[in-house]
Structures are given as structure tokens and as C-alpha cells.
N, C-alpha and C positions, 0 to 999 in steps of 0.2 A: 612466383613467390619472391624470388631475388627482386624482381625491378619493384616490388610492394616495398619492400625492406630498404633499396638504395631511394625509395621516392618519401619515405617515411624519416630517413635519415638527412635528406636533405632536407626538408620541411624541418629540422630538428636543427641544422646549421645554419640556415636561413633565417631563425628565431635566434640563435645564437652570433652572427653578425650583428643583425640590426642591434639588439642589444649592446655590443662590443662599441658597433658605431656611436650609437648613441652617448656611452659612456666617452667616448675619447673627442667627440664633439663638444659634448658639455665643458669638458678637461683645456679645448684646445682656445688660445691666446692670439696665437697668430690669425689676424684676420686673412689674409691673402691666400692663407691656407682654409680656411672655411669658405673665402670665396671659392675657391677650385672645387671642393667638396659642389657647394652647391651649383655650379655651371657644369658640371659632369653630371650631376642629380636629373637637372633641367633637358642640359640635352639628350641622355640616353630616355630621357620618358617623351622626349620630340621627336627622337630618330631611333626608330626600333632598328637600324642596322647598324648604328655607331653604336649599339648597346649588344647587338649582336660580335660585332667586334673586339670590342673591350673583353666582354666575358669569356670571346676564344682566346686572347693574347693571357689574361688574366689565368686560364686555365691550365695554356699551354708554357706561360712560367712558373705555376705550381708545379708542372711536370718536369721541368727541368730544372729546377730547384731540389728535389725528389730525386732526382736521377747523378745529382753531383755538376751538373752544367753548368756552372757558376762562374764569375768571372772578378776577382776583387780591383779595386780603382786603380791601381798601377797597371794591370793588365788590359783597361779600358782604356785607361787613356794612350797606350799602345798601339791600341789597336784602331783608334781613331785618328792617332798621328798618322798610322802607316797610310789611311783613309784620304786623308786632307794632304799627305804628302810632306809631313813635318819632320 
């Protein structure tokens, strides 16, 4: 009964993205950003494992977004210096 309910609830966010997208497409200005939109569109419906990909990274930063795993841009750019050896 649970995976009816989480497959029911998903169906129910799934109708609530597109929606979302849609709204914020219509809204958005910047072309280079609507390019991006659509070459991600394109390729995850070309390569069923780049779209496999995305939706585990995408997943797996809702989790740790959730969890407090965060990092703000001083912290990043730290941590990229120490990276690159700056």
C-alpha cells in the first residue's frame, strides 16, 4: 500500500514540476538559459543514462540539502582554491 501511495505521490509532483517549469520558462528572459534548459531536455531524452545520472545527482543533492550538507560560496571557493593549489 505504501509504494501505491509514494508512486501516487510522485505522479502528483511530477504534474507539479512540469507545471512549475513551464511557469518559469514562460517568465524566463535570458536566452542562454532557456538554451541550457533545452539541450538538457534533448539530451536526457537521447541518453537514457545521462538522464539516469542527473536524476541520481539531482536526488542525491535534495538529500543533502535536507540533511544540512551545504556549503555557502566562501566555503567553495576555499575549497576549490585548496583544490587548484591557490
Amino acid at each position: 500500500m505504501k509504494a501505491n501511495l509514494n508512486y501516487m505521490l510522485d505522479m502528483a509532483t511530477t504534474a507539479d514540476i512540469k507545471t512549475e517549469l513551464q511557469t518559469l520558462i514562460e517568465n524566463e528572459t535570458d536566452s542562454s538559459i532557456l538554451e541550457a534548459i533545452r539541450t538538457l531536455l534533448r539530451k536526457s531524452r537521447l541518453d537514457p543514462i545521462l538522464k539516469q545520472k542527473l536524476t541520481s545527482r539531482a536526488l542525491k543533492s535534495e538529500e543533502d540539502i535536507k540533511a544540512g550538507r551545504v556549503m555557502d560560496r566562501k566555503g567553495l571557493e576555499k575549497k576549490l582554491n585548496t583544490r587548484l593549489g591557490i
